[in-house]
C-alpha positions as CSV (number, residue, x, y, z in Angstrom):
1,X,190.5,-79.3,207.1
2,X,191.6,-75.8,207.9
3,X,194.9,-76.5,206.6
4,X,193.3,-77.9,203.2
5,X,191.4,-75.1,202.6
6,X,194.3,-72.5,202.9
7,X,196.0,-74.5,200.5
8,X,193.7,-74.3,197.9
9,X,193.0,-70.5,198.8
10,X,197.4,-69.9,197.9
11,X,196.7,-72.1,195.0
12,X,194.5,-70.1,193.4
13,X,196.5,-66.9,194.3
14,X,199.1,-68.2,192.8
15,X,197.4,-69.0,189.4
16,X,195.6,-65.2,189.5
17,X,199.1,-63.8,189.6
18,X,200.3,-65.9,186.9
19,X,197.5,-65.4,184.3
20,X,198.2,-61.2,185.2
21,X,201.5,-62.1,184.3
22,X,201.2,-62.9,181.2
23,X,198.8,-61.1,180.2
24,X,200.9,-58.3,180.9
25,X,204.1,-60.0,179.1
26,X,201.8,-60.2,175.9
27,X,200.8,-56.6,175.9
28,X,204.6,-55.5,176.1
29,X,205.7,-57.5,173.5
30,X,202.9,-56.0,170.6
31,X,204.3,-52.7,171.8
32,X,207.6,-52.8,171.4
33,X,207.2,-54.3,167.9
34,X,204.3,-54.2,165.2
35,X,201.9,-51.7,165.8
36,X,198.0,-52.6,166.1
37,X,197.7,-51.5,162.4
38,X,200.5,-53.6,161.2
39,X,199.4,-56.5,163.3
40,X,196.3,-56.7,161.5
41,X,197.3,-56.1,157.4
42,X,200.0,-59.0,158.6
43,X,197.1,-61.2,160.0
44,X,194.6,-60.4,157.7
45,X,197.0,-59.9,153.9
46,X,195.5,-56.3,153.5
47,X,198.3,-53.5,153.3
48,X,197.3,-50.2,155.1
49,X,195.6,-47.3,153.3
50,X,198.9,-46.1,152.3
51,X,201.8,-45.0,149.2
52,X,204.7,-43.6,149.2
53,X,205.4,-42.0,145.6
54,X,209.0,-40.6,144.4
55,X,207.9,-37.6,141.8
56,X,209.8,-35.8,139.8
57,X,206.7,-34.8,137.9
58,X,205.8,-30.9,137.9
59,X,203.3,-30.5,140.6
60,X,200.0,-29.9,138.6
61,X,200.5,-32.7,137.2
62,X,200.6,-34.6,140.6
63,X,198.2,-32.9,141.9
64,X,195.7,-33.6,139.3
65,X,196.2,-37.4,139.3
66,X,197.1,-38.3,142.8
67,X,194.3,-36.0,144.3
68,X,191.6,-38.4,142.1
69,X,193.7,-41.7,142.9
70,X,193.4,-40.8,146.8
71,X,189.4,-40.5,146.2
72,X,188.9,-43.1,144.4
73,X,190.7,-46.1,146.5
74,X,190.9,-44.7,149.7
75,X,194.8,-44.3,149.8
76,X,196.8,-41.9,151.4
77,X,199.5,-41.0,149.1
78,X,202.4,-39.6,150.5
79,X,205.2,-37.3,148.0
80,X,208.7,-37.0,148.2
81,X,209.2,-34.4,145.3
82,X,212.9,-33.7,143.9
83,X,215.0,-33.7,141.1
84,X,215.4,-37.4,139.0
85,X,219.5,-37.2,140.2
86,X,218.5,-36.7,144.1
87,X,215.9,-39.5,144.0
88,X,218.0,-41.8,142.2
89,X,220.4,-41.5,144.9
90,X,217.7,-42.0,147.4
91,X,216.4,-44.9,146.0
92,X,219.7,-46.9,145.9
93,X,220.7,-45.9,149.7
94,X,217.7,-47.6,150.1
95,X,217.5,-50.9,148.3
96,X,217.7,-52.8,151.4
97,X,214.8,-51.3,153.0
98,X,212.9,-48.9,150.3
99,X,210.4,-46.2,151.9
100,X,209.1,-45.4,148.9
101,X,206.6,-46.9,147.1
102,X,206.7,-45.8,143.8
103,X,209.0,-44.6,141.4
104,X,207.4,-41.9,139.0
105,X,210.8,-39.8,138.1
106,X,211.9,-40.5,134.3
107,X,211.9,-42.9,131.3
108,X,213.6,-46.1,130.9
109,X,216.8,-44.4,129.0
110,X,217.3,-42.6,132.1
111,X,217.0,-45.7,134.4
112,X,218.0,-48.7,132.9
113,X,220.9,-49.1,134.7
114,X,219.0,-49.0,138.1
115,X,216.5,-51.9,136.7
116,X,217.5,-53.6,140.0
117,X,215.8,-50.8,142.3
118,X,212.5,-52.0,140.4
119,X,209.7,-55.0,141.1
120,X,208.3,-56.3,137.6
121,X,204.7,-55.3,137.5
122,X,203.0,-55.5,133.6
123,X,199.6,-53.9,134.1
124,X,196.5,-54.7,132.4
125,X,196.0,-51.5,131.0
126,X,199.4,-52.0,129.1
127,X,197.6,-53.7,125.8
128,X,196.1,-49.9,125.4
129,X,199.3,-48.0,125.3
130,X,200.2,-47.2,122.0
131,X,203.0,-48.5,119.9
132,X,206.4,-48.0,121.0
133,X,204.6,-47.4,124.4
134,X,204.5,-50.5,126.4
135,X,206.1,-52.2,129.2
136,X,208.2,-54.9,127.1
137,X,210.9,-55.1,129.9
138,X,208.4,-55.9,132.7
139,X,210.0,-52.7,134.7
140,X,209.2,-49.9,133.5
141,X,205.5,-48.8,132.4
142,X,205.0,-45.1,130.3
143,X,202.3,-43.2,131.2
144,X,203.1,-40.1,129.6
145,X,205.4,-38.4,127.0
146,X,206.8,-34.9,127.8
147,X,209.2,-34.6,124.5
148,X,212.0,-32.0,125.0
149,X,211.3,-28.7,123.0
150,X,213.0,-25.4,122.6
151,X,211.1,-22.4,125.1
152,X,211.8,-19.2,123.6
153,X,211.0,-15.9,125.4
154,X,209.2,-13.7,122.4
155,X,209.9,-10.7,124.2
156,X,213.8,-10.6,123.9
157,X,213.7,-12.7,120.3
158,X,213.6,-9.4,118.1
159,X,214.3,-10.7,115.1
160,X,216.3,-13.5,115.9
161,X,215.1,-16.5,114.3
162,X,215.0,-20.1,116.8
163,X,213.5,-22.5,114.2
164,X,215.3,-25.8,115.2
165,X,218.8,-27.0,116.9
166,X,221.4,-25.3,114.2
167,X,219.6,-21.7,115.0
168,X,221.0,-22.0,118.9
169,X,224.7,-21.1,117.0
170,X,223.9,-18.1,115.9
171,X,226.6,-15.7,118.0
172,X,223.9,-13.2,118.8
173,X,222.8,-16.2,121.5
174,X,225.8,-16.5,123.0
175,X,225.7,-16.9,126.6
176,X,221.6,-16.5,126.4
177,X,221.1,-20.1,125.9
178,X,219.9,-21.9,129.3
179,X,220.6,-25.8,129.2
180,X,221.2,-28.0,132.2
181,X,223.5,-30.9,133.0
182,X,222.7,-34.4,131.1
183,X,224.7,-36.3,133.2
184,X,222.0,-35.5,136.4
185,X,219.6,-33.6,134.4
186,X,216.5,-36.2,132.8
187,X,215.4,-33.4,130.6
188,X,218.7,-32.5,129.8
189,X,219.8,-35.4,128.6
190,X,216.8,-36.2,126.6
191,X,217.4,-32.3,124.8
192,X,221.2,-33.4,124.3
193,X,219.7,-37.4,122.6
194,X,217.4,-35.2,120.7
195,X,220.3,-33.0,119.2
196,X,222.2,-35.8,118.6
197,X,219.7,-37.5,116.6
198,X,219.1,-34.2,115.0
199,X,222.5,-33.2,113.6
200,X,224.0,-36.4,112.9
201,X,225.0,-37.9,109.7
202,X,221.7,-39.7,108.5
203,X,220.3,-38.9,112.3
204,X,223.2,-41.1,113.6
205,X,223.6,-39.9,117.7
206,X,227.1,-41.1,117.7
207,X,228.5,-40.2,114.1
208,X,231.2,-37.3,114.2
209,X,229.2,-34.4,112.7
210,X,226.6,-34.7,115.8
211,X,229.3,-34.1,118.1
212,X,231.2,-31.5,116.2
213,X,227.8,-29.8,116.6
214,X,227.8,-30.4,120.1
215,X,231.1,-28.5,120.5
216,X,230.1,-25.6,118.9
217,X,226.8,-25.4,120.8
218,X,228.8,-26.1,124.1
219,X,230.5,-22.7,123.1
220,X,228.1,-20.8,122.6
221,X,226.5,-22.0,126.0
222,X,229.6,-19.4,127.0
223,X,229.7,-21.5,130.2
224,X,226.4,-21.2,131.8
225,X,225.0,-24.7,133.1
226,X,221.6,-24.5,135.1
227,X,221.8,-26.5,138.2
228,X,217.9,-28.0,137.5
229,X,215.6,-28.8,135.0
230,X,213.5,-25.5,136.5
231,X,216.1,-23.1,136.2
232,X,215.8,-23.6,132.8
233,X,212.4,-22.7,131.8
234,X,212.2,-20.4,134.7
235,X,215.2,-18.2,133.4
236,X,213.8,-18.0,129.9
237,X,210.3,-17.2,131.2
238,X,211.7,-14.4,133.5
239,X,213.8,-13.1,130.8
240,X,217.4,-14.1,132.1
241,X,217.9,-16.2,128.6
242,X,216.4,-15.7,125.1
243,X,215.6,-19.8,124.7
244,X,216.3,-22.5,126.8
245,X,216.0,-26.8,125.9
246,X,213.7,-28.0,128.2
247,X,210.3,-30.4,127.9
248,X,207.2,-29.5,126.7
249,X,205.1,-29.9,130.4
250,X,206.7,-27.3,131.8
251,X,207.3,-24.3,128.7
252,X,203.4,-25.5,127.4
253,X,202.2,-24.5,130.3
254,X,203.5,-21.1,130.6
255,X,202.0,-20.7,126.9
256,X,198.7,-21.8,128.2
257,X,198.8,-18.8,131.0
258,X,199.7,-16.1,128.6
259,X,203.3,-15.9,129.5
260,X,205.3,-14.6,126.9
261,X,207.1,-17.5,125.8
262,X,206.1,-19.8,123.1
263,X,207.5,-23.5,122.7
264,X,209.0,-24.8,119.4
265,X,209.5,-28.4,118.4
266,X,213.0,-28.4,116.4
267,X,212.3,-28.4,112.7
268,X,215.0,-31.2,112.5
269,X,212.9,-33.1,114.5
270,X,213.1,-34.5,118.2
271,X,212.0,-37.6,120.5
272,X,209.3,-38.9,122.4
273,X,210.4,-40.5,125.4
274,X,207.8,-42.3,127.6
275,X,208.1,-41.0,131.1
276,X,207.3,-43.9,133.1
277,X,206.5,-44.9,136.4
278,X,207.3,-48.3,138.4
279,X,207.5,-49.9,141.6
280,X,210.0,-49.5,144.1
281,X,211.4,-53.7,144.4
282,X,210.7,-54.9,148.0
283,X,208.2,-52.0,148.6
284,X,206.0,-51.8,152.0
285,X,202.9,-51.5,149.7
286,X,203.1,-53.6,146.9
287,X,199.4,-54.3,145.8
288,X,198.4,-50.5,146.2
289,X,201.6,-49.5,144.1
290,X,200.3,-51.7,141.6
291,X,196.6,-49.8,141.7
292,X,198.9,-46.6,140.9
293,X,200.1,-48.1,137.8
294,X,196.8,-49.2,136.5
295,X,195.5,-45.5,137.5
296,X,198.2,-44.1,135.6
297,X,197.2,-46.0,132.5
298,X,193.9,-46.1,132.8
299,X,191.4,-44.0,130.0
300,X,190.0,-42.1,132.6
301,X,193.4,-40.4,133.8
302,X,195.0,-40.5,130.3
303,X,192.1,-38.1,129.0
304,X,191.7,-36.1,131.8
305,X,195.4,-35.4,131.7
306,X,195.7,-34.7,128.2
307,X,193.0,-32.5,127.8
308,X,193.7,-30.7,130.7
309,X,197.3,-30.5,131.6
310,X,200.3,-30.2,129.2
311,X,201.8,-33.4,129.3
312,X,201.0,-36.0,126.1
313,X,198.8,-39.4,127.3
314,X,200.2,-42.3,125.8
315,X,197.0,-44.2,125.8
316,X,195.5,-45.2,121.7
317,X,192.9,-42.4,120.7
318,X,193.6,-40.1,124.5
319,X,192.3,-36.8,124.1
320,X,194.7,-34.2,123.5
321,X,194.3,-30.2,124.3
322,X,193.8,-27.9,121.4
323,X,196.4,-25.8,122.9
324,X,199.0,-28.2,122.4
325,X,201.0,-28.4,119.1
326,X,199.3,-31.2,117.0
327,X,200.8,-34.2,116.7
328,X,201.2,-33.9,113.2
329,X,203.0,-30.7,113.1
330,X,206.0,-32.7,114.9
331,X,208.5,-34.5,113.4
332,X,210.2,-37.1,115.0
333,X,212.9,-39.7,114.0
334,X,212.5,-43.1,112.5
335,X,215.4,-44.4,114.0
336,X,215.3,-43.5,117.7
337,X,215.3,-46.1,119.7
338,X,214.8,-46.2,123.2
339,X,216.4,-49.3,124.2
340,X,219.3,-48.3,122.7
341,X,220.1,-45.0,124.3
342,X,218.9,-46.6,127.9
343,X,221.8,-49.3,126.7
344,X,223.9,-46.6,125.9
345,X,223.3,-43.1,128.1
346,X,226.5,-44.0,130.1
347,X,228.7,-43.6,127.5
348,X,226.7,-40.6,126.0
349,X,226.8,-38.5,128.9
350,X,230.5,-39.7,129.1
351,X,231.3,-38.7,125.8
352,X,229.4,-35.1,126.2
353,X,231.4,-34.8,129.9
354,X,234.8,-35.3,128.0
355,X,233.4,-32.8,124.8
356,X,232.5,-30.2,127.8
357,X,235.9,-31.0,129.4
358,X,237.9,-30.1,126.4
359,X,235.9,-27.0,125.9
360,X,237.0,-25.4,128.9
361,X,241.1,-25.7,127.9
């Protein structure tokens, strides 16, 4: 009976120990891989309370909207802030494993070609956008327009007269033009479309008088290039060039704090590209990359923004500042077409790379 009984008593040491066991196999295995939070948003289908955004957006602007966003929903949003070349780059090392969320760095004719790096999203603010301004490719969703203009520092003008692209030949500008590189540059290579456009036979981009003007203006650049889209406004606002192409965000705003600058939309006329902003394809946090797009689009953000920031909402009937040049005072072209320059910016910035080339022999 003895015997019997010290059997059972090992038995049930034995089972003990082996319960422990695995109990303690279990616990190492959820540490070594997802971690409590992830455990849950996998078992439950709710992401974590967080997005990762890509900006190349000027920082009151992100400020202002991503600030609200994070009240509103409850998301931490986390920036990576650079230039639209250096994300780009980013993004594609990437593809296999983004860790960003969303994309908010230029407009479709600057990324077209990387359509793959994107997830289709068409939001259900898009019916709102006005013409010309909606998400027909299923990619790419504009939010905003920020149209390239001429900044022109009033203080070193004297009577130098900057109406429009054929006054940036005038000699007496030589070497005091700042412009940056269109083959990296978003705002550069939207000033050199606009240009194109501009001075081209019947506002053709690619007829030969457009780039006959572009040689001439390359010359009188006298071989200064700006290395960023801020080096340009910031040199003509701290008197290192007399005017500078650049978009309106940045050289509006230095209007609106009394600096002495003052923007001018070419009298040839110019382009409204719609900067957009999309999701990064296989993202960590699809569904709250999607609430960013609706935000971005929705009447609340697209009034706030325009009538108290100096970018242009895209939304039918947004307010606009009073301290922004009126819509009808600018002229733009019939014929631009943004699905054909995205089609076509390779071989534009290739052509203005061999122009800039044959400059320098």
């Amino acid at each position: 009976m003895k015997i019997k009984k010290r059997w059972m008593a090992l038995l049930l040491v034995a089972i003990m120990a082996m319960s422990v066991i695995g109990c303690s196999n279990s616990s190492t295995e959820q540490s070594k891989g997802e971690t409590p939070a992830n455990t849950q948003e996998e078992s439950t289908g709710e992401e974590e309370k967080v997005l990762v955004v890509y900006t190349a957006r000027s920082e009151e602007l992100n400020k202002a909207v991503i600030s609200e966003f994070e009240k509103q929903t409850g998301i931490k949003v986390e920036l990576v802030t650079a230039g639209t070349g250096e994300l780009l780059k980013r993004a594609e090392s990437e593809k296999d494993n983004p860790l960003g969320d969303i994309f908010w760095v230029a407009d479709r004719t600057m990324l077209a070609s990387s359509e793959h790096l994107f997830m289709e999203y068409v939001s259900s603010e898009d019916g709102n956008m006005m013409d010309g301004f909606q998400n027909t490719t299923g990619y790419f969703s504009p939010a905003f327009s920020d149209p390239p203009v001429l900044i022109v520092n009033t203080d070193l003008l004297g009577d130098i007269e900057i109406n429009g692209f054929a006054d940036l030949l005038n000699p007496e500008l030589k070497g005091k033009i700042a412009f940056g590189d269109p083959v990296n540059s978003s705002s550069a290579f939207q000033s050199l479309v606009a240009m194109l456009y501009a001075m081209g036979d019947n506002n053709d981009p690619m007829s030969d008088s457009a780039w006959e003007f572009v040689d001439k203006f390359i010359k009188n650049l006298d071989g200064k290039i700006s290395n960023s889209s801020s080096q340009v406004y910031k040199g003509v606002a701290e008197g290192e060039y007399i005017v500078g192409l650049t978009w309106e965000d940045p050289a509006a705003k230095y209007v609106k704090e009394g600096a002495s600058v003052k923007v001018v939309f070419p009298e040839e006329g110019t382009i409204f590209p719609g900067e957009s902003v999309q999701i990064l394809k296989n993202c960590k946090h699809p569904e709250n990359a999607k609430k960013f797009v609706d935000f971005m689009l929705s009447e609340e953000v697209q009034n706030r923004v325009g009538s108290e920031l100096t970018v242009r909402p895209l939304r039918k009937d947004a307010t606009l500042a009073d301290y922004m040049t009126p819509q009808a005072e600018i002229k733009l072209f019939s014929n631009y077409d943004e699905g054909w320059v995205a089609a076509n910016k390779v071989e534009i910035t290739n052509k203005y790379s061999e122009h800039l080339e044959s400059s320098m022999d």
